[in-house]
C-alpha positions in Angstrom: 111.8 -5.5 48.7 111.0 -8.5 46.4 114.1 -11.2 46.2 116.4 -10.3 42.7 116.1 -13.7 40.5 116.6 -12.6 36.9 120.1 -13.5 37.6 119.4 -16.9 37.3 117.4 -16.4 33.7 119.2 -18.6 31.3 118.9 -19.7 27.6 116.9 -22.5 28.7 114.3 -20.5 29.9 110.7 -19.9 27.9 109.0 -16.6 28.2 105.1 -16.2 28.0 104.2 -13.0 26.9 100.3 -11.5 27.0 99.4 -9.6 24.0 97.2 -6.5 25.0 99.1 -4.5 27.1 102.5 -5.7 26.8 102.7 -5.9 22.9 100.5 -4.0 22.2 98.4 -0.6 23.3 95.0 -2.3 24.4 91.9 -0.5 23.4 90.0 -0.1 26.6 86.5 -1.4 26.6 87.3 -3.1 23.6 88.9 -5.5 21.2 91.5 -4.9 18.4 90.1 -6.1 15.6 91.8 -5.7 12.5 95.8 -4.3 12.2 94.4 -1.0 11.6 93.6 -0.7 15.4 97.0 -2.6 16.2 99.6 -0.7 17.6 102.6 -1.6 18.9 103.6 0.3 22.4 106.7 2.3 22.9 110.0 0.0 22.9 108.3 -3.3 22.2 110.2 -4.3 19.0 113.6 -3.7 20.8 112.7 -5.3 23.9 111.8 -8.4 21.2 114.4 -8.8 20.0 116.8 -8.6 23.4 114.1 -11.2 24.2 114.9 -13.3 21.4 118.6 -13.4 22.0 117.5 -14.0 26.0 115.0 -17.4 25.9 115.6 -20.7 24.7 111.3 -20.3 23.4 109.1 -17.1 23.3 105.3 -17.6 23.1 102.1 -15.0 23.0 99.6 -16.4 25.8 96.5 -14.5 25.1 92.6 -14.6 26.2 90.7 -13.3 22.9 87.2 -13.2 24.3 86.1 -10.6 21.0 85.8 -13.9 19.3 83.3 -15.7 21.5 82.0 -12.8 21.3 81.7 -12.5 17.6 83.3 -9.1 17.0 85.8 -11.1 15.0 87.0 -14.3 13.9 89.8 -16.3 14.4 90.9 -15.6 11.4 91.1 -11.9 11.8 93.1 -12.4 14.7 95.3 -15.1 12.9 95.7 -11.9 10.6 96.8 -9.8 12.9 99.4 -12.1 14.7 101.2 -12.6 11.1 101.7 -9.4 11.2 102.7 -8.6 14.4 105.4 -11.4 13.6 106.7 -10.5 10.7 107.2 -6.6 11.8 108.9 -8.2 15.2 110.9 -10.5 12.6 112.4 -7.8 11.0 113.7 -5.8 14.0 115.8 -9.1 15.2 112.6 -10.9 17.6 111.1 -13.7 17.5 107.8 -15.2 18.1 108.2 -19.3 18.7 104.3 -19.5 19.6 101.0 -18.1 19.7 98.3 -19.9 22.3 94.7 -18.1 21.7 91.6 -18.4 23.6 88.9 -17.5 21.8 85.9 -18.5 24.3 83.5 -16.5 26.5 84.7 -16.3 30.3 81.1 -17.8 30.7 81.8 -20.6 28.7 81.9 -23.8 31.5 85.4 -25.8 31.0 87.4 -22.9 29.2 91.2 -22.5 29.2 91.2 -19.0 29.3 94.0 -17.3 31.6 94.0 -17.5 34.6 93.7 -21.4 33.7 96.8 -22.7 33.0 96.1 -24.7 30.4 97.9 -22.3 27.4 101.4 -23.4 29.8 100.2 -27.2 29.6 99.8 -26.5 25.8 103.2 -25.1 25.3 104.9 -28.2 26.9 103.0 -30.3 24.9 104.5 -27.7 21.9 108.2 -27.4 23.2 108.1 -30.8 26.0 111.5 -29.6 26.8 109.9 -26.4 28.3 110.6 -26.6 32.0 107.4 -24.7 33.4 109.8 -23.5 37.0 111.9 -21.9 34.2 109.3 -19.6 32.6 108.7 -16.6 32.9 104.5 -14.8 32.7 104.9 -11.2 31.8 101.6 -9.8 32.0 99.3 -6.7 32.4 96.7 -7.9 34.1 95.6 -10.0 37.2 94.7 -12.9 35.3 97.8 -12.9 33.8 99.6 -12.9 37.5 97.1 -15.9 38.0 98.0 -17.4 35.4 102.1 -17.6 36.0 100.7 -18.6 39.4 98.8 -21.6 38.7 101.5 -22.7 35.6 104.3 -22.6 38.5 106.3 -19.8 36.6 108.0 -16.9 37.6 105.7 -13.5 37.0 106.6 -10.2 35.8 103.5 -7.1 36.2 103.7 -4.9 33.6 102.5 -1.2 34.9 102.5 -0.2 38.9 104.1 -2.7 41.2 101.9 -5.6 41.6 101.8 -7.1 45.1 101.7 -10.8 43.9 104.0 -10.4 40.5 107.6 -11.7 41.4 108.6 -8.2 39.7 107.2 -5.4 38.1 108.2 -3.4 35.3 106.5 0.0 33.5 107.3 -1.9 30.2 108.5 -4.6 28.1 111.2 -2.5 27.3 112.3 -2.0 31.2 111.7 -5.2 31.3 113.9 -6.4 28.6 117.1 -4.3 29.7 117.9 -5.9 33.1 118.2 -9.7 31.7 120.8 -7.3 29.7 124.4 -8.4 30.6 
């Protein structure tokens, strides 16, 4: 049984958040591309917004390879994360940042997750952000890699992940035990 730490969790915490999978229902094999194919997954806007009320910062760390790959542009994705925002704005959450990597995993110096040089970017952002006090919630084993190499705490979101500090089958479930 893994050691209980959300107790410690404080307002002075930052939480990094992946998009596809967490927020969002990710397309397998595939990229969403416009907000058409966007969809938010079951108990994500409440889980924002306990979120918001939870964190001192809240940014979206997230690896968007579809543009390297030129099945859209940054600006489609810029698109879709005003969006996203504004529909998490007005159920009470709040986005503070949004950290995209837009290059190929072939691509030679990239700082795609698992590189944690999105966490690096946030402190340069927020240089209050205390990277031991962060939080990776992620879906994926980059994601786990990354919280790894940043020095955060990690949260796997799906079936329990052997190197994720916790796991959780949601944001949602997630979200309710940093509930007082």
């Amino acid at each position: 049984m893994k050691p209980d730490w959300k107790h410690i969790v404080n307002p002075d915490w930052t939480l990094f958040l992946d998009r596809d999978g967490v927020i969002n229902r990710r397309i397998v094999d595939g990229y969403v591309t416009c907000w058409e194919e966007f969809e938010f997954l079951p108990g994500v806007l409440e889980a924002m917004e306990i979120l918001s009320k939870k964190f001192k910062y809240i940014f979206l760390i997230t690896n968007q390879q579809g543009v390297g790959k030129g099945l859209m542009t940054m600006e489609q994705v810029d698109a879709i994360h005003d969006k996203m925002c504004t529909e998490i704005e007005m159920h009470g959450g709040l986005i503070d940042g949004i950290l995209v990597c837009p290059q190929l995993a072939s691509e030679p110096d990239n700082y795609r997750k698992p590189n944690p040089d999105m966490a690096y970017m946030a402190c340069e952002i927020c240089p209050d952000i205390d990277l031991q006090r962060c939080i990776m919630v992620g879906d994926g084993q980059l994601d786990i890699e990354f919280g790894r190499n940043a020095g955060t705490k990690t949260v796997f979101i799906g079936e329990e992940h052997p190197a994720a500090d916790d796991s959780f089958p949601s944001l949602y479930d997630f979200a309710k035990t940093l509930q007082p």
